[in-house]
N, C-alpha and C positions, 0 to 999 in steps of 0.2 A: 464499321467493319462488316463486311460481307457474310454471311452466313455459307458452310461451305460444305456444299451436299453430302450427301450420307455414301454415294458412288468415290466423292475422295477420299474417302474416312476410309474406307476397307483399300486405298491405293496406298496412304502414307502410312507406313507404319513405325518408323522412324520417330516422324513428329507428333507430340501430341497437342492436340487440338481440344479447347474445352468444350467447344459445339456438339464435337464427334463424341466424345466421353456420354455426353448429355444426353444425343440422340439416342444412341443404344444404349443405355440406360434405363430409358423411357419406354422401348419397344420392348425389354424382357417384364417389367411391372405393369404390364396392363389389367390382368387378372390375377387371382389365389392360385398358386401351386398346390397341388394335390395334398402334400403335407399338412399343411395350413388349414386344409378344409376337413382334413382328419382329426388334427386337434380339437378343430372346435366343435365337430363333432361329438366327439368324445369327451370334452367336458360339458356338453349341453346333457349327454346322457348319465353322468356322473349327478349331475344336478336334479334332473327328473329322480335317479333313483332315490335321492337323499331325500328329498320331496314328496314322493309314495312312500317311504320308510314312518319319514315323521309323520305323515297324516294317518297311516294306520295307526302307528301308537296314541296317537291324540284319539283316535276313534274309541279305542281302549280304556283309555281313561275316562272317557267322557260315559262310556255304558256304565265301569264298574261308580262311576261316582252316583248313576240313576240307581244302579243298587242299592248304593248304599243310603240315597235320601228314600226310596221307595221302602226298606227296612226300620230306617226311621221312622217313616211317616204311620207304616204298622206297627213299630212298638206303641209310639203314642198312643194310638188308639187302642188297642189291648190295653195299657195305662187306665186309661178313661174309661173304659170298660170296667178295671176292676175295679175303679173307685164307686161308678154307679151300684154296679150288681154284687161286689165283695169275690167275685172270682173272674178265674181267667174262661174265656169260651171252650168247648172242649174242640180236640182234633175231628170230629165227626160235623160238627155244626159249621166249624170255620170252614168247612170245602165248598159251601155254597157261596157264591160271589153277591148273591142279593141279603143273607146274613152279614158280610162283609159290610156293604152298601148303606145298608140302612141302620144295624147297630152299632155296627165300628166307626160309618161314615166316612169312610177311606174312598175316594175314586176310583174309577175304572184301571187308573196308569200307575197305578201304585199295586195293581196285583199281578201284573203280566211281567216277566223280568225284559230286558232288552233284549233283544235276540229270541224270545219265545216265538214271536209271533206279533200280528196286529192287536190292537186291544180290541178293534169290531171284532174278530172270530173269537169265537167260545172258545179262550184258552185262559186256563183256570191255574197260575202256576204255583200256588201255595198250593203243597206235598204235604201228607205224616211225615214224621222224619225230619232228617235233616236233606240238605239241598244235594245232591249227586252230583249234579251239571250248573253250567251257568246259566241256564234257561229254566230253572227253578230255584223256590223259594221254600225252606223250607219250615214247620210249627211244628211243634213238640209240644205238649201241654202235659203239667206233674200232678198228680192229688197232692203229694206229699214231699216230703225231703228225699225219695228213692228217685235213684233214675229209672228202675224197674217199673215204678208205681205211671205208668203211663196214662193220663186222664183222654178215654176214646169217648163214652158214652155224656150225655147232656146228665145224666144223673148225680156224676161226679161232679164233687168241687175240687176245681183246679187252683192252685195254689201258684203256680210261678208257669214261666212259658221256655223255650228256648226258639228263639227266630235264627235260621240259616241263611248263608248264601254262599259261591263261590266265586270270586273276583275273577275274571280273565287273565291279569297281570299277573298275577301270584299263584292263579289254580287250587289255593288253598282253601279250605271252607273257614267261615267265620263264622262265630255263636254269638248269637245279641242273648242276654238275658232279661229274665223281668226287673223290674225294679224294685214292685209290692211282694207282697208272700212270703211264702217260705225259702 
């Protein structure tokens, strides 16, 4: 059977023809309708957004979890500290990063919080106190059982510590305590 041009197809209207069906058929799906291109648009940026969502919070998680091993890592060492010497460091002594270094033994990346800064620049993020922001850490050193009894000077013996932080997820400050002491 003949194939029967696209000029009869718009004559007969009457009969229908499955060539004719076929041909115009064919010439309206050649490309995307505008609609079409909008969907998927629109779910491409649905998808980006969920995507930048979740990798922020993983970023999140991932800093407050260096927190919380970098606090770790200095309780330890205040630990080992007090086993050696029978007290904890006081607030005065511990600000220097080379006292840190060499009697605590703690690294470079375990005293800068994430988000302070690089470890090359001289930033020093163990604070008096406790931590205000999440780009500091903070040490508290006691003589004694007071919380008043604050241990500043190297002359004191320090008896117990408190180590801070503040998580990003939470915004809440956390107190790590000593172990040994009082």
């Amino acid at each position: 059977m003949k194939s029967i041009p696209s000029v009869s197809c718009r004559k007969l209207l009457v009969l229908t023809i499955p060539n004719c069906y076929y041909e115009s058929t064919m010439k309206q799906r050649l490309g995307f309708t505008i609609v079409e291109i909008i969907i998927v648009i629109t779910v491409i940026a649905i998808l980006a957004t969920i995507g930048t969502v979740s990798y922020s919070s993983m970023q999140v998680r991932a800093r407050d979890n260096e927190r919380v091993a970098d606090i770790d890592t200095m309780a330890a060492s205040l630990e080992s500290y007090y086993e050696r010497f029978g007290k904890y460091p006081d607030q005065a002594t511990i600000t220097g990063s080379t006292f840190i270094a060499t009697e605590l033994r703690v690294t470079e990346s375990a005293l800068t919080s994430p988000g302070a800064g690089s470890v090359s620049a001289p930033i020093f993020s163990y604070i008096w106190g406790a931590s205000a922001n999440t780009a500091q850490y903070g040490y508290i050193a006691y003589r004694d059982t007071g919380t008043a009894n604050q241990c500043t000077l190297a002359i004191h013996t320090c008896t117990r510590f408190i180590l801070s932080y503040t998580p990003e997820q939470s915004g809440v400050r956390v107190n790590v305590t000593s172990k040994f002491g009082n």
